[in-house]
N, C-alpha and C positions, 0 to 999 in steps of 0.2 A: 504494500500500500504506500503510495506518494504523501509528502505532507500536505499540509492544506494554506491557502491565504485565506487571512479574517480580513474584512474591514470594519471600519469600528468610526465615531466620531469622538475626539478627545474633549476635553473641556471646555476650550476654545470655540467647540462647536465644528472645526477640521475635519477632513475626510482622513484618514491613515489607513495605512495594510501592514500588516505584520506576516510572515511565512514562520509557518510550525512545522516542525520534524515530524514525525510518525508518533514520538514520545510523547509529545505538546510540545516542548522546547520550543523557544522562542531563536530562531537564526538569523532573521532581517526584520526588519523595520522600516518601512514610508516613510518619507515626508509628508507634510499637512496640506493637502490639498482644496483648495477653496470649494469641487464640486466634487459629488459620487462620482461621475463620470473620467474625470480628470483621475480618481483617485483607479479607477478600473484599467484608464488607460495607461497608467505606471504599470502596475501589475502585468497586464497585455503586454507592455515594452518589454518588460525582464524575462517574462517565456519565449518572446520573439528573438531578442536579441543577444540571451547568455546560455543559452545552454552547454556549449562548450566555451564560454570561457576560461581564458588563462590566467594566474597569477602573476601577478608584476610585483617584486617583494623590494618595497623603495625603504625598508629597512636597513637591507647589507648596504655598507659602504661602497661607493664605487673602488677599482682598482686603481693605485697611486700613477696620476701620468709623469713621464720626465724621468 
């Protein structure tokens, strides 16, 4: 079984989505979107456009040049 997206409205009154594990675990978090729609079409972008992304680990230092 896949996890699931909530959406949810925060206090603010904001559209948000959060992505749950299988577990519940909480692993990504929205930004606050002004409409449901807006907030759907986040969610719609990150299954369209990450499925296989890659990691880019801008922690390691680069290598010394010179």
């Amino acid at each position: 079984m896949a996890g699931k997206f909530e959406v949810y409205q925060d206090t603010a009154g904001k559209y948000r989505f959060r992505l749950k594990a299988t577990n519940g675990q909480v692993i990504a978090t929205g930004q606050g979107y002004e409409t449901k729609k807006s907030c759907l079409n986040g969610i719609e972008s990150i299954r369209k456009n990450a499925p296989d992304a890659k990691l880019d680990d801008q922690t390691v230092a680069p290598a010394a040049k010179g």
